[in-house]
C-alpha positions as CSV (number, residue, x, y, z in Angstrom):
1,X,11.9,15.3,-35.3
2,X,10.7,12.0,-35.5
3,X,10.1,9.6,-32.7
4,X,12.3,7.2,-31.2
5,X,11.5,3.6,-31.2
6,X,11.6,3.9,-27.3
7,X,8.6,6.6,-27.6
8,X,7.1,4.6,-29.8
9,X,6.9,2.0,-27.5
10,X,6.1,4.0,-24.6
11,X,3.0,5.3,-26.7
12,X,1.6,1.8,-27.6
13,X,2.1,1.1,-23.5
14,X,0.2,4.1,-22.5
15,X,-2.4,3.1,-25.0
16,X,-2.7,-0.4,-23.1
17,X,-3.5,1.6,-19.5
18,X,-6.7,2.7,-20.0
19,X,-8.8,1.9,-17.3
20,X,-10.8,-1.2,-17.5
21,X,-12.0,-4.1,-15.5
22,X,-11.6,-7.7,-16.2
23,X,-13.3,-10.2,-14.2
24,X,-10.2,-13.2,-13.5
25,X,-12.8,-15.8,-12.3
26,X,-16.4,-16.4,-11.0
27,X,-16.0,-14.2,-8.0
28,X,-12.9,-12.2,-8.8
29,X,-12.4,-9.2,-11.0
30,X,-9.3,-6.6,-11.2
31,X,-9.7,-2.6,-12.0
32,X,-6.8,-1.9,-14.3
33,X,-5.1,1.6,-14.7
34,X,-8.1,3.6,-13.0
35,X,-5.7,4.8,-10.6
36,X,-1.3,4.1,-10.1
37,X,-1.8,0.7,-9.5
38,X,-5.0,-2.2,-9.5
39,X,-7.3,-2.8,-7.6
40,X,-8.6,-6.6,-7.0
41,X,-11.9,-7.9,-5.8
42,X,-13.3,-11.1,-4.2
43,X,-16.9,-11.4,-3.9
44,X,-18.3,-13.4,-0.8
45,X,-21.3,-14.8,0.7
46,X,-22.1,-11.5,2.4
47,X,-19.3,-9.1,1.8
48,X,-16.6,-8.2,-0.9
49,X,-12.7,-8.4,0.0
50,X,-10.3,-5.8,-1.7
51,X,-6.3,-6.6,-2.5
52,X,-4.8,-3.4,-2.6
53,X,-6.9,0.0,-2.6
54,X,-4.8,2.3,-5.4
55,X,-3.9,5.7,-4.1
56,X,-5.7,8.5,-5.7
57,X,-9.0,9.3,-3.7
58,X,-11.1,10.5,-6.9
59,X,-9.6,6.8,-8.4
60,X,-11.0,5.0,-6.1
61,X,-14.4,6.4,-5.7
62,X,-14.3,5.6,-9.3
63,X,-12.8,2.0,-9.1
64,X,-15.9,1.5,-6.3
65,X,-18.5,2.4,-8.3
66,X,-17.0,0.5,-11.5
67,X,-17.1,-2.5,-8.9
68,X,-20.8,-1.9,-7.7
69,X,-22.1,-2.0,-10.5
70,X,-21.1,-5.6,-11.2
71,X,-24.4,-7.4,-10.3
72,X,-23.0,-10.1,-7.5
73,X,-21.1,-7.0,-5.5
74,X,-24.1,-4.8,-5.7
75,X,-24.5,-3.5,-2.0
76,X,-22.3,-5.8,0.2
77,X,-20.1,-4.7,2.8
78,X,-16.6,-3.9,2.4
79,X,-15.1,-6.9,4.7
80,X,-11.6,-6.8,4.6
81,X,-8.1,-4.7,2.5
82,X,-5.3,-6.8,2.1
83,X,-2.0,-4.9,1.5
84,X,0.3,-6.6,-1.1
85,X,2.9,-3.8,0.6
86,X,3.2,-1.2,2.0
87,X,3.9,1.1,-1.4
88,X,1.4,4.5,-0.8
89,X,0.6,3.8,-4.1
90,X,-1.2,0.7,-3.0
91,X,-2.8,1.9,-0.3
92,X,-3.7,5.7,0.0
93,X,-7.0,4.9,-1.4
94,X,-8.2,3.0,1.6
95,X,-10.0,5.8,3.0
96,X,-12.5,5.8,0.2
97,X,-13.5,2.0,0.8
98,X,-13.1,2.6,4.7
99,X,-15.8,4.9,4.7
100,X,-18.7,2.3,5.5
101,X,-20.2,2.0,9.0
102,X,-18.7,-1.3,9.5
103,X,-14.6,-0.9,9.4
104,X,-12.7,-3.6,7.4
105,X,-10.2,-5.9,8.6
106,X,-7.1,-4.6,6.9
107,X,-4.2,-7.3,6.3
108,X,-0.7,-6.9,5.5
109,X,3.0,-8.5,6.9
110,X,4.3,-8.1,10.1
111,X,6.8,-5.7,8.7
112,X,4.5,-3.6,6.3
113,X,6.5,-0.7,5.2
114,X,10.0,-2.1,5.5
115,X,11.3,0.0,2.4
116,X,10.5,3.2,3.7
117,X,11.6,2.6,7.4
118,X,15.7,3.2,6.6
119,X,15.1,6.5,5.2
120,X,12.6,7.6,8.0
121,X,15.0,6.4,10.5
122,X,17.8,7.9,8.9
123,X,15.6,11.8,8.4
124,X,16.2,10.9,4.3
125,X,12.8,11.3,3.6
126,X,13.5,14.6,1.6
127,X,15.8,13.1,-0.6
128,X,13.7,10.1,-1.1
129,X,10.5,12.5,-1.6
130,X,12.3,14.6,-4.3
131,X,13.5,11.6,-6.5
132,X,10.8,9.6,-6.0
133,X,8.9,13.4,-7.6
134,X,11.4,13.1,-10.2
135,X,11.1,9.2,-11.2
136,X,7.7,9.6,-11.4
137,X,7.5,12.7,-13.6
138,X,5.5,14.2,-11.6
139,X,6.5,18.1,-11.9
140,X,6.3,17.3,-16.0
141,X,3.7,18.6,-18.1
142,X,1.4,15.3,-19.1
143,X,2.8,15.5,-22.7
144,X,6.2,14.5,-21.6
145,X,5.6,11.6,-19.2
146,X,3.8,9.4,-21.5
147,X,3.3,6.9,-19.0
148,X,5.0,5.4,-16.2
149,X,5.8,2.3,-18.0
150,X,3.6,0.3,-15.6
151,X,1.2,3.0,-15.0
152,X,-1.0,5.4,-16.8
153,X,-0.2,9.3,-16.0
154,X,-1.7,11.0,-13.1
155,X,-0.4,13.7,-10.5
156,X,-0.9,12.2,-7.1
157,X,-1.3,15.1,-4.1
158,X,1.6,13.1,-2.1
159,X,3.8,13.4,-5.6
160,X,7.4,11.8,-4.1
161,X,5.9,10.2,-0.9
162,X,4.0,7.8,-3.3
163,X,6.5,5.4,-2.6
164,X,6.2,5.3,1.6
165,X,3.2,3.6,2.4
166,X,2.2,7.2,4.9
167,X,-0.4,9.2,2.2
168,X,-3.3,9.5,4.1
169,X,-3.7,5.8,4.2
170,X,-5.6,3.7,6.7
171,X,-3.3,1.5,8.2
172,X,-3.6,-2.6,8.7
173,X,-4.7,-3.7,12.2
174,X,-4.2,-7.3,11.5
175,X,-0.6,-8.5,10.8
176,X,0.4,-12.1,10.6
177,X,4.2,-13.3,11.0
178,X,6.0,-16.2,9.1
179,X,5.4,-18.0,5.9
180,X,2.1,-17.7,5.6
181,X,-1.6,-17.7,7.0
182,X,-5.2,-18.7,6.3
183,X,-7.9,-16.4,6.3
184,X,-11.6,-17.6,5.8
185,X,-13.7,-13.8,5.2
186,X,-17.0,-13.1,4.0
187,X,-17.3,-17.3,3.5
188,X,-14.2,-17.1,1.4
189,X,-10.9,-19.1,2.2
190,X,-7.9,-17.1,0.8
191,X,-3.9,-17.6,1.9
192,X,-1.5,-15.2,2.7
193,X,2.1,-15.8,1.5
194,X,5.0,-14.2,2.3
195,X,6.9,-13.1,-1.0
196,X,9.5,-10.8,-0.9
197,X,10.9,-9.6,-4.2
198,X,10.0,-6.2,-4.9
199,X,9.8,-5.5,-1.2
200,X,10.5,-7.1,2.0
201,X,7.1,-6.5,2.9
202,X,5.5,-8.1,0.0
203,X,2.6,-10.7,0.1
204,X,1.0,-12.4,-2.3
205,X,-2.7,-13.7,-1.9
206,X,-4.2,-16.9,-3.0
207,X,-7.8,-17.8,-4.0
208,X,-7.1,-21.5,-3.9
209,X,-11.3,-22.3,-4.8
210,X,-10.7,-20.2,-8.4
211,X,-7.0,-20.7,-8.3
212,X,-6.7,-16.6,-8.4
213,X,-3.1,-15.3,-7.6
214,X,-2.9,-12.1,-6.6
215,X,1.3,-11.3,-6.6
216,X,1.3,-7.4,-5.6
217,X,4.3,-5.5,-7.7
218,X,6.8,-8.9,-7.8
219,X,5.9,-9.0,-11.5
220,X,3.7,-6.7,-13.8
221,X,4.3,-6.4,-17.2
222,X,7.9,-5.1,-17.4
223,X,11.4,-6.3,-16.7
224,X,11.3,-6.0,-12.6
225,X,12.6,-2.6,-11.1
226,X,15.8,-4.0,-9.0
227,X,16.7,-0.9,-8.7
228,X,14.6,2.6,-8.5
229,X,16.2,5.6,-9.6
230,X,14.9,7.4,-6.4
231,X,16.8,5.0,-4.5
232,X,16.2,1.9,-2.3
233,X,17.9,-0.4,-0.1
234,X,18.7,-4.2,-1.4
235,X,16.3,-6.3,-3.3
236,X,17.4,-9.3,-2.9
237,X,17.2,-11.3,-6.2
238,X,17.7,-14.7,-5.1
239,X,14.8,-13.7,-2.2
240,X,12.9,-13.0,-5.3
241,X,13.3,-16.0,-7.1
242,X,12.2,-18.1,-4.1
243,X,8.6,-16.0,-4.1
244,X,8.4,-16.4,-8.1
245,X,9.0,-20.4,-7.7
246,X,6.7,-20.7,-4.8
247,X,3.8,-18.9,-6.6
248,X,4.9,-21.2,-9.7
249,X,4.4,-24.0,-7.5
250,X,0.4,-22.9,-6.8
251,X,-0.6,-24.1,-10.6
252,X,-2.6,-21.1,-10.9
253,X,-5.5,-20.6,-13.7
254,X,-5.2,-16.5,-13.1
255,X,-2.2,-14.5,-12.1
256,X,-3.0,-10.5,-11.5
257,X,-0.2,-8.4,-10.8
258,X,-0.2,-4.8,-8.7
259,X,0.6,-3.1,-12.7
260,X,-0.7,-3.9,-15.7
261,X,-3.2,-6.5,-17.0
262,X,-3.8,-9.6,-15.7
263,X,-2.5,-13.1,-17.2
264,X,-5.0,-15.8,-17.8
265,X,-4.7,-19.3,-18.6
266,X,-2.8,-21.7,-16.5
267,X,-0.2,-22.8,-19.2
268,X,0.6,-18.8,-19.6
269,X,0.4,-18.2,-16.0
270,X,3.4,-21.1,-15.7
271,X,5.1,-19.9,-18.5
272,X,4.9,-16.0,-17.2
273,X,6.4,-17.1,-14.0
274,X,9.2,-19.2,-15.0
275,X,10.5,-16.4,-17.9
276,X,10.1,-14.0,-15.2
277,X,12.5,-15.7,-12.7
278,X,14.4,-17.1,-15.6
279,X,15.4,-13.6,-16.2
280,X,16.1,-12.1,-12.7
281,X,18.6,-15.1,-12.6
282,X,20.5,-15.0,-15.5
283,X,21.1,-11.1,-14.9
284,X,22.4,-12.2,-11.2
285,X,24.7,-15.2,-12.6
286,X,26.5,-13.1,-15.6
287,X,26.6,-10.1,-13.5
288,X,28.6,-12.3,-10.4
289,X,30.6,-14.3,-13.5
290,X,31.7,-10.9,-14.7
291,X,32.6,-9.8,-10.9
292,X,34.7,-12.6,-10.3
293,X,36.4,-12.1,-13.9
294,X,37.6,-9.0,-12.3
295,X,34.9,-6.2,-14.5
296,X,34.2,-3.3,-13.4
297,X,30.2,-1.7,-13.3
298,X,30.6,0.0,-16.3
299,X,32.0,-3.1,-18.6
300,X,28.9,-5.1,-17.1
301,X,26.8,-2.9,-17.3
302,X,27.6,-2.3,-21.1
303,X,27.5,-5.9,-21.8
304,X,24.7,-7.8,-19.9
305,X,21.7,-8.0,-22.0
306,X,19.1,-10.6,-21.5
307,X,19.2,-13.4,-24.2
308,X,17.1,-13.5,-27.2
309,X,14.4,-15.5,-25.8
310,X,13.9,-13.7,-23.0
311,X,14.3,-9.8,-24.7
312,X,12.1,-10.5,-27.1
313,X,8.6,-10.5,-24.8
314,X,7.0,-7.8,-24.2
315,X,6.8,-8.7,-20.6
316,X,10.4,-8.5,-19.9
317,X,10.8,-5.4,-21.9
318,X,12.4,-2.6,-19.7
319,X,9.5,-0.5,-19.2
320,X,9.9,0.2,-16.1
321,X,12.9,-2.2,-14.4
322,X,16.6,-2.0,-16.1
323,X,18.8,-5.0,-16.7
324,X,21.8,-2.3,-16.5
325,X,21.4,-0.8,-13.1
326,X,20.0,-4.4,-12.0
327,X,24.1,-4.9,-12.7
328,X,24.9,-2.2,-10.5
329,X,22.7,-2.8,-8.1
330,X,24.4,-6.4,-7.8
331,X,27.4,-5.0,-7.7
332,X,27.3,-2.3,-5.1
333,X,25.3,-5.0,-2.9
334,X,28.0,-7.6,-2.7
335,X,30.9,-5.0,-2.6
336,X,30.3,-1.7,-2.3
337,X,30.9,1.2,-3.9
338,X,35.0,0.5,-5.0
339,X,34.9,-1.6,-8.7
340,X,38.7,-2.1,-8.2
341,X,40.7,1.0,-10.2
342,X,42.8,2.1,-8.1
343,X,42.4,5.5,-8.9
344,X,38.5,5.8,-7.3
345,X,40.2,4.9,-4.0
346,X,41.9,8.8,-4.3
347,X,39.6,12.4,-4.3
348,X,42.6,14.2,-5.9
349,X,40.5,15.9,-8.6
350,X,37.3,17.5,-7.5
351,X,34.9,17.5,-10.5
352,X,35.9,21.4,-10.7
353,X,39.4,20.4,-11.0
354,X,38.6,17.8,-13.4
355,X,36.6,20.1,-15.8
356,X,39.6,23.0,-16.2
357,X,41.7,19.6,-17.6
358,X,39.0,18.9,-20.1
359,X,38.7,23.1,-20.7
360,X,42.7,22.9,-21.4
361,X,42.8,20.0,-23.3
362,X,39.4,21.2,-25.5
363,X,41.3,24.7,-26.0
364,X,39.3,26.7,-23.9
365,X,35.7,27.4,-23.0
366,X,34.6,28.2,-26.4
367,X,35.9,25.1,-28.5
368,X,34.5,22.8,-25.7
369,X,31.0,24.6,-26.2
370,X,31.7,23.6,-30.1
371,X,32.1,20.4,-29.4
372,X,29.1,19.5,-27.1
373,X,27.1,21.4,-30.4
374,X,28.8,19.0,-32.7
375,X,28.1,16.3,-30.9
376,X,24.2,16.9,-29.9
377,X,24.1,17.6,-34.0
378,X,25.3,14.4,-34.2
379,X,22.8,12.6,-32.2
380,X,25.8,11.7,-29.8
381,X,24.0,12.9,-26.7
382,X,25.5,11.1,-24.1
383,X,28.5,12.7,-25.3
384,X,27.1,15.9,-25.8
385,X,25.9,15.7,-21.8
386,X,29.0,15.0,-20.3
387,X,31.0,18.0,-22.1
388,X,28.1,20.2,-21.0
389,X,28.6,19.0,-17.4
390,X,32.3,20.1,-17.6
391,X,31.2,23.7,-19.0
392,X,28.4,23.9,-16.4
393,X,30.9,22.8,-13.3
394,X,32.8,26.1,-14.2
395,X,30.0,28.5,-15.2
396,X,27.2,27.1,-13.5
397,X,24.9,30.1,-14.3
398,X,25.8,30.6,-17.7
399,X,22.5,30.6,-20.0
400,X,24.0,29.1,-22.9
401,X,25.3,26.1,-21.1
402,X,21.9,25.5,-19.0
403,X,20.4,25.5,-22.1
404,X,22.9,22.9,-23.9
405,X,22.6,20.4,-21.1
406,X,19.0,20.3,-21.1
407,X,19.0,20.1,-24.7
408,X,21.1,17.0,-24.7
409,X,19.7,15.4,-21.6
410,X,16.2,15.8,-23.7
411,X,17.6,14.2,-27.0
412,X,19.2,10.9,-24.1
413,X,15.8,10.9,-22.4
414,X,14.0,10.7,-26.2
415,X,15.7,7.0,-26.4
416,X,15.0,6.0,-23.0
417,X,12.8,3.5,-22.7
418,X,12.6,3.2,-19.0
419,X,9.9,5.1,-18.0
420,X,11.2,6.2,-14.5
421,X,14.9,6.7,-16.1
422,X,13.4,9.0,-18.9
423,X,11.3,11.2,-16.2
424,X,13.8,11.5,-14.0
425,X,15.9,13.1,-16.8
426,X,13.4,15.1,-18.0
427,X,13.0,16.7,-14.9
428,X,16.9,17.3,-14.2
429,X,16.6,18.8,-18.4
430,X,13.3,20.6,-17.0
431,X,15.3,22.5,-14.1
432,X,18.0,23.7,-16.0
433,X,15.7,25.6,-18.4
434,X,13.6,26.7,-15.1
435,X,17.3,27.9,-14.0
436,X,18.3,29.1,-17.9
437,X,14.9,31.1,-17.8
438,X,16.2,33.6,-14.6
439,X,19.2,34.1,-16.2
């Protein structure tokens, strides 16, 4: 079977995350794709800051001995982390660059880990574990996963707790509150913003002297994830847009992102920035135009595609973030889960009782089987899918329709190009044949 043009362009993306370093000024470099996320470093009179620490403890040994061997870090202390957020990904390195007699300061917000709070609070933290597992691929062979969109492959020990920011991490012992805050460390003056986007937690730190911008995970090189299959609570897009134009507003020379490789040039770095917001705001005005017009989810979601000049870069590209649930996401934040038909507001059929309708009207249990065949042979898989859902509701241990659903959620997932919407449905296709296999 050939490849997909969404595989094709997942390949070319995993061929981009290979780890390098690339220094972003005189005294600042960024490791890219050694571990799930970068690493930056500032070089100081007497000691090196770090922004973010990656997660994987063999990673980060390796990002610290990439970074000693670049001639001005050499042997100097380890002075201070800064947290972009509190993502584990992000920060369960720290322990590896903690490991010095002298302790770094380690920075972050007041309210460092705000995302994973609600479902800690709420004893969720299964269910956000075991999507965040399956949105990261992580129980998938390597061959499957490609890459994460944003992030090379690699099989974190904490697998679905990458997202809470509790993986063995160190955590920050110096907060600040507000807007902002000045720090002068190791002879270097840096400033803290406060830019929530991604998170609520999110910072963004400036290197005003080299006019360096590190901006965490508000924008890597992907349309931004609004909405994460494994779940979150609201990300607030026009939040986000105020932390895109205040970094806009910096004039920065170097903008390095939490993903992906850094941009360089001041003119980019501008241009970067204002696409970036562009698009976050025309995906919230259509989706609210189409709201008041009285659409549902599903019509908007169909129909709201970024414009030409913004689809066509490779930055806004949905390799990892999803214009389409970005429009549900909208939706469900301003009113819930009712879209207006009338009919959602009842529970008269139970997905059981909707399936033996489908089964009568298909003829029974064998022409419906036909069908999903015919239309999986067809390259109709979404069609193909949702027929094998109806046979699976009544015989949800039969072999032969295990086997058809995975079949067809494999063929849907083969034309995702969403890297966390592709796992995650790889992994539901990769259960069924674990199930199928039993049988």
């Amino acid at each position: 079977m050939s490849k997909s043009s969404a595989t094709l362009a997942l390949e070319r993306r995993r061929d981009e995350l290979t780890p390098h370093i690339v220094q972003l000024s005189p005294h600042a470099w960024l490791s890219v794709a050694e571990d799930v996320s970068n690493v930056g470093m500032i070089v100081g009179k007497d000691g090196i800051i770090l922004i973010d620490t990656g997660m994987i403890p063999d990673c980060a040994h390796r990002t610290l001995e990439k970074f000693r061997e670049i001639a001005p870090a050499g042997t100097l202390p380890i002075k201070a982390i800064i947290y972009t957020h509190g993502h584990g990904d992000h920060t369960g390195g720290s322990p590896v660059f903690c490991a010095g007699a002298d302790r770094p300061e380690i920075w972050a917000r007041d309210n460092f880990g705000a995302e994973a709070a609600p479902f800690e609070h709420a004893g969720l933290m299964p269910l956000f574990k075991a999507r965040g597992a399956m949105q990261g691929g992580f129980q998938l062979p390597p061959d499957m996963r490609i890459c994460n969109g944003i992030a090379p492959i690699r099989y974190p020990r904490a697998g679905g707790a990458v997202f809470s920011g509790k993986t063995g991490a160190v955590m920050p012992d110096h907060f600040f509150s507000g807007d902002s805050t000045s720090l002068t460390i190791a002879g270097v003056e840096l400033w803290l913003f406060a830019t929530p986007g991604e998170t609520d937690d999110a910072l963004s730190v400036w290197f005003p002297e080299e006019k360096v911008l590190f901006c965490g995970d508000n924008l890597y090189r992907s349309f931004p994830n609004v909405y994460p299959v494994r779940g979150t609570g609201k990300r607030d897009i026009p939040i986000w847009c105020q932390s895109l134009r205040l970094m806009e507003s910096l004039e920065a020379d170097v903008l390095a992102p939490g993903h992906t490789d850094p941009f360089q040039g001041r003119e980019l770095v501008h241009e970067v920035l204002t696409r970036y917001r562009e698009s976050l705001e025309y995906v919230q005005e259509r989706t609210i135009e189409g709201m008041n017009a009285g659409k549902t989810p599903d019509e908007l979601a169909a129909e709201i595609r970024l414009p030409g000049n913004l689809a066509r870069l490779d930055y806004l590209k949905e390799y990892y973030g999803n214009v389409a649930w970005t429009v549900r996401n909208i939706f469900n934040q301003y009113v819930g889960w009712f879209d207006g038909n009338p009919l959602h507001l009842y529970s008269d059929f139970t997905p059981r009782e909707e399936a033996l309708h489908i089964l009568a009207m298909a003829g029974g249990t064998g022409s419906l089987y036909r069908k999903a065949k015919t239309a999986l042979e067809q390259k109709d898989a979404p069609w193909a899918a949702r027929l094998a859902e109806h046979l699976l509701v009544l015989n949800p241990d039969k072999k032969e329709f295990l086997l058809l659903r995975a079949e067809a959620l494999e063929a849907l997932a083969e034309t995702m190009l969403t890297a966390t919407g592709r796992n995650f449905t790889l992994s539901t296709a990769q259960k069924l044949r674990e199930k199928a296999q039993k049988k």
